[in-house]
C-alpha positions, 0 to 999 in steps of 0.5 A, spaced: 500 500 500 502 506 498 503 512 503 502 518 500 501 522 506 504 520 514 497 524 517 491 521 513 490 511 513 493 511 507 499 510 511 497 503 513 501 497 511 500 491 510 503 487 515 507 489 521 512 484 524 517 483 529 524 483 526 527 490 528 526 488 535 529 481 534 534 485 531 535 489 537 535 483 541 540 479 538 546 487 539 544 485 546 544 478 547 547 475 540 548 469 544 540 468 545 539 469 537 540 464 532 536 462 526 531 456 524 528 453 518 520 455 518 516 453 512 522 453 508 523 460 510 529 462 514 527 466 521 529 469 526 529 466 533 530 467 541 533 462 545 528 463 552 532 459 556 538 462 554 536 469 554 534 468 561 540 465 563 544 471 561 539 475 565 540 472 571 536 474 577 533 480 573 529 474 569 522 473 571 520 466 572 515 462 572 513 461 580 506 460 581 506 464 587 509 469 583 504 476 583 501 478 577 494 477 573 492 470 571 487 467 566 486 461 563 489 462 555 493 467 557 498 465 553 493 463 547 492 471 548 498 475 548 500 469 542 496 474 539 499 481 539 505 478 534 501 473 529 500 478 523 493 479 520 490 476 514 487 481 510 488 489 508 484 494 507 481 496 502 478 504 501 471 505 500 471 511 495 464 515 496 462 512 503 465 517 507 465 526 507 469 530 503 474 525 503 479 529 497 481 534 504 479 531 510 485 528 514 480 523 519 479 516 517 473 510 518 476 503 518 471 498 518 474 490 521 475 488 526 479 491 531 485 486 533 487 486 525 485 493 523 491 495 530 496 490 527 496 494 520 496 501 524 502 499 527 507 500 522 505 507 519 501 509 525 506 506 531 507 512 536 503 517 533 496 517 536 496 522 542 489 519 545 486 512 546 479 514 548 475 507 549 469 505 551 469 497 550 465 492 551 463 492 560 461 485 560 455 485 562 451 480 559 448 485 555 454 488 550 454 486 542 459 481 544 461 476 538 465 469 536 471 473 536 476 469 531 481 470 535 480 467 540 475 469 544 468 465 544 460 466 543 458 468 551 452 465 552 446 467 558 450 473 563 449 467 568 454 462 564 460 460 568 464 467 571 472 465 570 470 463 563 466 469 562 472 474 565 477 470 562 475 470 555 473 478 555 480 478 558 483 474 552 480 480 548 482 485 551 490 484 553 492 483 546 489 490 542 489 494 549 497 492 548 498 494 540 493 500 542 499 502 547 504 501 541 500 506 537 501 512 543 506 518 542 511 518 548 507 524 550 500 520 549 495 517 553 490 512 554 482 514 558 478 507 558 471 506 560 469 501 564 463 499 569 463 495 575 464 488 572 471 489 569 473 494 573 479 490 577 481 485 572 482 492 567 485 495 572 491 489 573 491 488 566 492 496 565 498 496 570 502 490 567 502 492 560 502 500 562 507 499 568 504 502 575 508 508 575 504 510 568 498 510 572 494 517 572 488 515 576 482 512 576 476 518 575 468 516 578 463 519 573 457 519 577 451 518 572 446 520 578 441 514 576 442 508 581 441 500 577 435 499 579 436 492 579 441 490 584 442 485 588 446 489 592 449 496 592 446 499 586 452 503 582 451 510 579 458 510 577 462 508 571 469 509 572 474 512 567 480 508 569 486 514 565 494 512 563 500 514 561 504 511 555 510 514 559 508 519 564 513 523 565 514 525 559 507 527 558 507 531 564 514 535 563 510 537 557 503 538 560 500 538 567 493 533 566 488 539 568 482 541 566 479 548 565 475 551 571 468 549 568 464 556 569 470 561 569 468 565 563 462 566 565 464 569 572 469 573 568 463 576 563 459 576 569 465 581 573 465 585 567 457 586 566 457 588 574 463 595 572 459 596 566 453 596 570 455 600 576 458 607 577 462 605 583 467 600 585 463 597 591 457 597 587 460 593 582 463 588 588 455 588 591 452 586 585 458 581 582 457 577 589 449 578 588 450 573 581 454 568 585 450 567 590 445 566 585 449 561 581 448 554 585 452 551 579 458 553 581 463 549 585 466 551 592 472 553 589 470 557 583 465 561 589 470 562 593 473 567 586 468 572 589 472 579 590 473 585 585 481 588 585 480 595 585 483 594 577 476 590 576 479 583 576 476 577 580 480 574 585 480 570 591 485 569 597 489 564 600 492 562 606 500 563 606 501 558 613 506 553 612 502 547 610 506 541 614 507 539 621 514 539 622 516 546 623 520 550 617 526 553 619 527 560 622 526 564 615 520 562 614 517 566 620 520 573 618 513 577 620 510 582 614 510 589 615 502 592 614 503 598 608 499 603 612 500 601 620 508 600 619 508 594 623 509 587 623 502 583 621 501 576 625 504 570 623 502 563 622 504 558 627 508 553 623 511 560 620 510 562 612 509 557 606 514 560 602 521 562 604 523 570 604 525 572 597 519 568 595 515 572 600 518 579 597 517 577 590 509 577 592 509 583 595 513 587 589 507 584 585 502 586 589 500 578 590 499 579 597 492 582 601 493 586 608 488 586 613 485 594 614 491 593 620 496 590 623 492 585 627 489 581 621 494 575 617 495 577 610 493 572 605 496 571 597 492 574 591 489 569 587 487 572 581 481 568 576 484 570 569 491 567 572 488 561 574 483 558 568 484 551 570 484 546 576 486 539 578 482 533 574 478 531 580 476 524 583 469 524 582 466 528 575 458 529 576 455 528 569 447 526 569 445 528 563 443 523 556 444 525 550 436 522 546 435 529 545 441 530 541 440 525 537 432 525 536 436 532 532 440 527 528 435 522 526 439 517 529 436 511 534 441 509 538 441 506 545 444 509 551 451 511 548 456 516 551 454 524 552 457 528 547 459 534 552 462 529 557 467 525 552 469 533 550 471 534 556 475 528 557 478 528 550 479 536 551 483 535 557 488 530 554 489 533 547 489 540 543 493 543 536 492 537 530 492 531 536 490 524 532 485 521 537 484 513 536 476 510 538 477 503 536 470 501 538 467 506 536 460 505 537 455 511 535 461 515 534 460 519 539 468 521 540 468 523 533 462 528 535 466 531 541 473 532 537 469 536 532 465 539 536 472 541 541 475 543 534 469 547 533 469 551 540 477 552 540 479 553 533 483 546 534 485 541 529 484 534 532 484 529 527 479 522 529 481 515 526 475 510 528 474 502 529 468 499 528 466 492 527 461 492 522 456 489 527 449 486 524 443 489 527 438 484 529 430 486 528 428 481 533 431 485 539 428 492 542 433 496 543 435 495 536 430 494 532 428 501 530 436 503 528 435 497 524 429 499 521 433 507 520 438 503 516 434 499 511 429 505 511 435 509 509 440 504 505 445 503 510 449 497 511 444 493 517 450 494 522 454 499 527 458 500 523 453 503 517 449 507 524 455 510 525 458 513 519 451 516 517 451 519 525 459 522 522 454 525 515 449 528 520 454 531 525 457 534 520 451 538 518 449 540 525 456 543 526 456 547 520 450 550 522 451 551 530 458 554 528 457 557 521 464 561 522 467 555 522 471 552 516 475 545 520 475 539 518 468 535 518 470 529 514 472 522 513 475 516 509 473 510 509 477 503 510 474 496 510 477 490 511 477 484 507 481 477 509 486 476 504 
């Protein structure tokens, strides 16, 4: 296949294989590499006794008392991640949207063989992973996965086997998707209840722990109403690294303070309002309080400086029980009384020269006399973004949205919380990978972000073609949407036509926007 540009599919190829990095082996260990006669064909191969041998101690084995994440046809499943696949893709000319321009693409197979073509042109390119795969809940579009996987029966089928086999799909594609990440890039993976702590291990052998950023509970505010104990209203979205310093020396994982814009546009109409200072303070504090919306930390912004900007004050006391050293307890002089301010406890947070820096730039507040602590200057147009927390509170769906669209989908992810996440993680022309991909719904928040900020996020979907079946409730009406409308019966086909629709959507809510919104197709054939 030819690679006429490295940012768009087409750099896809046909196989990709293991010889550079036997290769590499053999510099290092070139006793533990010989050659042997397969098929009439001469191949590479490694000596593992002998390999383990040279490394000594640092060679893990094989104990059984060993700690680790275990399941039967484990072995069968990582034997996967190396055997090449047996098919290409093939364009689909006129199934996408402006396909002469856009740098978007839509590959239409299977997940595991469409990752293993990717690793070659597309190998430590992509800057998100976002995915929503299976839950194994019972109730997924689960197949007889040729790879090694098996037809699942009724939910209450035997539990090892059932965890077992959705491992065995998920160890080797999540291990290539990790190939395909910038050293800078990351991974942000749903998951329910059901997988949540096999996932979890899984992530932190292939990943490493050190790699893990965290694990956020999205609090969906609708308790199951069917369980038998605790009744979940959360899914976890379960967030790593390819190599996490790398990606945090270039930028912290923060998010923008949700309502700041508002607050500073509020702050603004309140001066333009009013003809003094102090009424402009009374009624910007007035429209706080009238905004339950906001969290404790955005209300607490709820002062105007004399120069009209928003600000809050911090404490500057030392943070930690053991006592700072003497420096640290150097009182500060009130400007108007000339004499020494209160000083905490345990002394100051910062040293003096960082004390000083903040006075001359005008960073500290004062009490009206000596008698009152000073505290720092937090400005809001200084400090747009905050932490990522622990717990995102997100209850909305998206029926109505794709009431607009046209599109009868069940229960799929809500296009303004994937945003926020994708928006977290990515920026400028970053390549964003959802290889189940569902409705499309990554596809809709990137072109939506890159509509709101001017961004140039490009998309690669994956999506099994899925047949819809007209004899279950829930996928009755898109079956009957894709014949109506001459699509392919399938997920796949749903999906492509939500990415047509959205498109048009985005073009009329952002009429000044001119970015991308289209997309090539790729579909797989075996060879």
């Amino acid at each position: 296949m030819s690679r006429p540009d490295a940012d768009c599919p087409d750099a896809l190829v046909s196989a990709a294989d293991l010889a550079d990095r036997i290769e590499r082996l053999r510099v290092l260990f070139p006793q533990a590499v010989g050659e042997r006669l397969v098929e009439g064909r001469t191949l590479a191969s490694v000596d593992l006794a002998q390999l383990r041998r040279l490394l000594g101690p640092h060679a893990a084995g094989d104990e059984a008392d060993g700690f680790g994440l275990h399941w039967p046809q484990r072995a069968a499943a990582a034997a996967q991640i190396a055997s090449p696949p047996a098919g290409r893709l093939q364009r689909c000319p006129g199934a996408g949207l402006d396909e002469a321009t856009t740098r978007n693409g839509f590959i239409e197979g299977d997940n595991l063989d469409v990752l293993k073509l990717l690793q070659t042109g597309y190998a430590g390119r992509v800057k998100l992973a976002y995915l929503d795969p299976p839950y194994n809940t019972g109730r997924d579009f689960i197949y007889a996965d040729r790879h090694g996987g098996v037809r699942r029966g009724a939910p209450d089928a035997d539990r090892t086997r059932r965890h077992g086999d959705w491992l065995s799909r998920m160890y080797p594609r999540l291990a290539l998707i990790r190939t395909l990440l910038a050293d800078d890039g990351l991974l942000a993976i749903h998951i329910d209840e059901h997988e949540q702590p096999a996932l979890t291990l899984l992530l932190r052998e292939l990943f490493g722990e050190a790699n893990e950023l965290g694990i956020a509970v999205w609090d969906k505010r609708n308790p199951k109403g069917d369980a038998r104990g605790i009744a979940y209203q959360h899914e976890s979205l379960l967030l790593y690294a390819r190599d996490a310093a790398t990606l945090l020396a270039k930028q912290p994982l923060r998010r923008p303070k949700r309502h700041a814009q508002q607050m500073l546009a509020a702050a603004r109409t309140a001066l333009a309002a009013s003809p003094t200072l102090e009424e402009a303070r009374s009624r910007y504090r007035a429209w706080l309080k009238s905004q339950p919306q906001l969290s404790g930390g955005e209300a607490m912004y709820w002062r105007l400086s004399a120069d009209g900007r928003v600000y809050r004050l911090v404490s500057m006391a030392w943070p930690n029980k053991q006592a700072p050293s003497a420096e640290y307890f150097e009182p500060l002089i009130h400007p108007q009384t000339g004499r020494p301010c209160p000083v905490p406890v345990r002394g100051w947070r910062n040293p003096p020269e960082t004390m000083r820096r903040l006075l001359d730039t005008g960073r500290i507040e004062f009490g009206p006399d000596e008698s009152v602590q000073p505290q720092r200057i937090y400005y809001l147009d200084e400090n747009l973004y905050e932490n990522v927390p622990s717990i995102l509170p997100y209850g909305g769906s998206d029926d109505a949205l794709l009431r607009t669209l046209g599109i009868p989908f069940d229960q799929p992810k809500p296009v303004d919380f994937v945003a926020a996440v994708i928006g977290w993680c990515t920026g400028g022309d970053d390549l964003v990978l959802d290889c189940w991909a569902g409705s499309g719904t990554t596809a809709h928040a990137v072109m939506k972000l890159n509509a709101g900020d001017g961004g140039r996020r490009r998309f690669l979907l994956v999506q099994r073609p899925e047949p819809l079946d007209p004899r279950k409730s829930g996928q009755r009406a898109a079956f009957a949407f894709c014949e109506q409308h001459g699509l392919a019966p399938d997920l796949a086909g749903l999906c492509r036509e939500r990415l047509r629709r959205t498109a048009a959507l985005l073009r009329a809510e952002f009429p000044d926007w001119d970015g991308d919104a289209g997309f090539r197709v790729w579909r797989w054939e075996d060879a």
